[in-house]
C-alpha positions in Angstrom: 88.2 140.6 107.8 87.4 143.3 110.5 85.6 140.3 113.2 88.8 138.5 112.6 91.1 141.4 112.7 89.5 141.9 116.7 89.3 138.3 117.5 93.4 138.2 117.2 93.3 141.7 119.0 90.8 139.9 122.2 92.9 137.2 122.4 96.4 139.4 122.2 94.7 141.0 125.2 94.2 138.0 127.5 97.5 136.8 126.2 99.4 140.4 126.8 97.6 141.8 130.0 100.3 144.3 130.4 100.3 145.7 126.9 98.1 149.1 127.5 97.6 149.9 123.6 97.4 147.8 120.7 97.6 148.0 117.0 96.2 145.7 114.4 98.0 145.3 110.8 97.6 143.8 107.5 100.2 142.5 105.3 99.7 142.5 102.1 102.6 140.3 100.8 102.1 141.3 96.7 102.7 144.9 97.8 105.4 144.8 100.5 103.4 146.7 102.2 101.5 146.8 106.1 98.1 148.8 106.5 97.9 149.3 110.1 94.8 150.3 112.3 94.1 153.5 114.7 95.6 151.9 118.0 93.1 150.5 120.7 93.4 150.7 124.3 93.0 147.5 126.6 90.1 149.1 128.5 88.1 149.7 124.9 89.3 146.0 123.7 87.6 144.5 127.7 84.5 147.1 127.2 83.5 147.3 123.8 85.3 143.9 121.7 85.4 141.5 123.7 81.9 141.2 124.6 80.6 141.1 121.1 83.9 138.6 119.5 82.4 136.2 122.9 78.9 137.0 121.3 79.5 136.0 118.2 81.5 132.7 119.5 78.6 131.8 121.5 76.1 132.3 118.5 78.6 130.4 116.4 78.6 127.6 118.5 74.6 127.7 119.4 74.2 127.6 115.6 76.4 124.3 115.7 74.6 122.9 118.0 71.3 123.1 116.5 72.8 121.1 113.3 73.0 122.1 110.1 70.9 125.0 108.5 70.2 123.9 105.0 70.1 126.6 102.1 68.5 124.8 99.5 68.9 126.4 95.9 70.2 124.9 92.2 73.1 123.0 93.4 70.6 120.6 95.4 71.0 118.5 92.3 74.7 117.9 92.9 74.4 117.0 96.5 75.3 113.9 98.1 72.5 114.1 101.0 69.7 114.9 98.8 67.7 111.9 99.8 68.5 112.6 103.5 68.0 116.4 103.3 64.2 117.4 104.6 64.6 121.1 102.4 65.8 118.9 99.1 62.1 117.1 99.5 60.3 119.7 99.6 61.9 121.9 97.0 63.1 119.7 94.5 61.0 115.9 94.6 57.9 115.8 93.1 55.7 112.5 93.4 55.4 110.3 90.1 52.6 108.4 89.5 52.7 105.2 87.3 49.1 105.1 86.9 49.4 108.2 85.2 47.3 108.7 82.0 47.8 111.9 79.8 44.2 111.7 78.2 42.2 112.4 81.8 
């Protein structure tokens, strides 16, 4: 919740370039209640948040760009793209032979 909490708080800083402190809260509805954070300064939000939420973009997007990541595991079987995925292959299909003779 915290990268998403300062993702709001970098773009309420582009957004709000003459707001000099902010502060970040959580509503929790069930409670009636609002846990705020310690305030921020703009100069700490351009030096220190910004350059690692515009990281974390960036390696978002490079990780998009280089097409899925598979993560093969147990629920291979209930996939749709099992016969297109390379990692369900390897992992899960095993070749079958017909000439196969159990007394060899």
């Amino acid at each position: 919740m915290r990268d998403q909490l300062e993702g709001y708080l970098v773009l309420a800083a582009a957004a709000f370039r003459q707001v000099r402190r902010f502060w970040l809260g959580v509503h929790w509805v069930a409670e009636r209640a609002v846990e705020w954070s310690p305030p921020v300064d703009a100069a700490q939000v351009a030096n220190r948040l910004a350059p690692t939420v515009l990281d974390n973009i960036e390696a978002a997007a490079l990780a998009v760009d280089d097409g899925p990541r598979t993560n093969p595991g147990p629920w291979c079987d209930r996939c749709s793209y099992r016969s297109l995925c390379p990692a369900s292959h390897t992992q899960r299909w095993e070749p079958v032979y017909d000439d196969y003779d159990p007394d060899d």
